[in-house]
N, C-alpha and C positions, 0 to 999 in steps of 0.2 A: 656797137656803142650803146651805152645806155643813159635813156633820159628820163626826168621828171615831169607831167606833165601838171601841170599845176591849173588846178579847176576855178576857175573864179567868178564871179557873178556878182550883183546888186543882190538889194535887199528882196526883191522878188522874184531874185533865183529862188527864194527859199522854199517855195511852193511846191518846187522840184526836187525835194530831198527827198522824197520818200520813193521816188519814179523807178530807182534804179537805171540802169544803163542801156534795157530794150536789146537784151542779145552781145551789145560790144564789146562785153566783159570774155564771156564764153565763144566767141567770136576772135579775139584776140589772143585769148588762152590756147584754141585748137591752132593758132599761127605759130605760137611758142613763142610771140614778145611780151605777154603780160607778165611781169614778177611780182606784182604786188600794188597795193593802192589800198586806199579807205575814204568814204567820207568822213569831214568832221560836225563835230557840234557849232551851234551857229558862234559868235565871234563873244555872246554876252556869257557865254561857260567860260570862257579863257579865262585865265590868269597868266599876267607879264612880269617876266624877272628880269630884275638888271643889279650889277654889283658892282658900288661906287665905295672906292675907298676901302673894300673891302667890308661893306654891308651891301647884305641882300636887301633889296627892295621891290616888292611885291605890288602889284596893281591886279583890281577886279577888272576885267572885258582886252580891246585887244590894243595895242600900243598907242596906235593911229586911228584916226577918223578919217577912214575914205568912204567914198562910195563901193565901191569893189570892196567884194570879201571873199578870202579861201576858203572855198568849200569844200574839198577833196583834193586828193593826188592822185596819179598812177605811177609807174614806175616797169620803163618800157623798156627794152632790150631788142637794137633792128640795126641795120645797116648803116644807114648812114641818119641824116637831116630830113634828106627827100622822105624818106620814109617814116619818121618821125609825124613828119607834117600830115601824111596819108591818114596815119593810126589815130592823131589827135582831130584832122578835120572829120572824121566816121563817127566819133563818140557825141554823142546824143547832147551834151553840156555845149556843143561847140555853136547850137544851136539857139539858143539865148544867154548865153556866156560868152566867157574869153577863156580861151586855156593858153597859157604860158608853155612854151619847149623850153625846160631848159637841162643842157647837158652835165653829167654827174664829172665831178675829179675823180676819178678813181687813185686810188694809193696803190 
């Protein structure tokens, strides 16, 4: 089954963007469930699109004011949940962060 795990943190996760993952990456990779992942840029690069009426409407930064911000993804490939939950409590973010499981639809 494959899931997303979604990086999240406050504004002083930010500190930890440059850290890298301390092995988890290459660790995961030699397991054969990592596919893919990136971190992103912090929430003030965004730009938000939405199309009312048929016009685009455009916004600088990111939709919502929360505390929590997306900092990354991964994009995991394992058995089941149980295992899901293994791969994302390891990774280094889970550690002053939140990381969201969440399960892909596949078509």
């Amino acid at each position: 089954m494959k899931y997303v795990l979604l990086i999240c943190g406050d504004e002083s996760a930010a500190e930890h963007a440059n850290d890298g993952c301390d092995g988890w990456s290459e660790e995961m990779a030699e397991r054969g469930v990592l596919r893919g992942g990136a971190g992103l840029r912090p929430p003030s690069d965004a730009t938000t699109l939405r199309v009312r009426e048929g016009e685009v409407l455009l916004s600088d930064g990111p939709f919502a004011e929360t505390k929590e911000q997306l900092g990354g993804f991964c994009l995991i490939e394992c058995a089941d949940l149980d295992e899901a939950i293994e791969i994302a409590a390891a990774h280094p973010a889970a550690a002053y962060g939140t990381i969201e499981i969440r399960p892909l639809i596949e078509l």
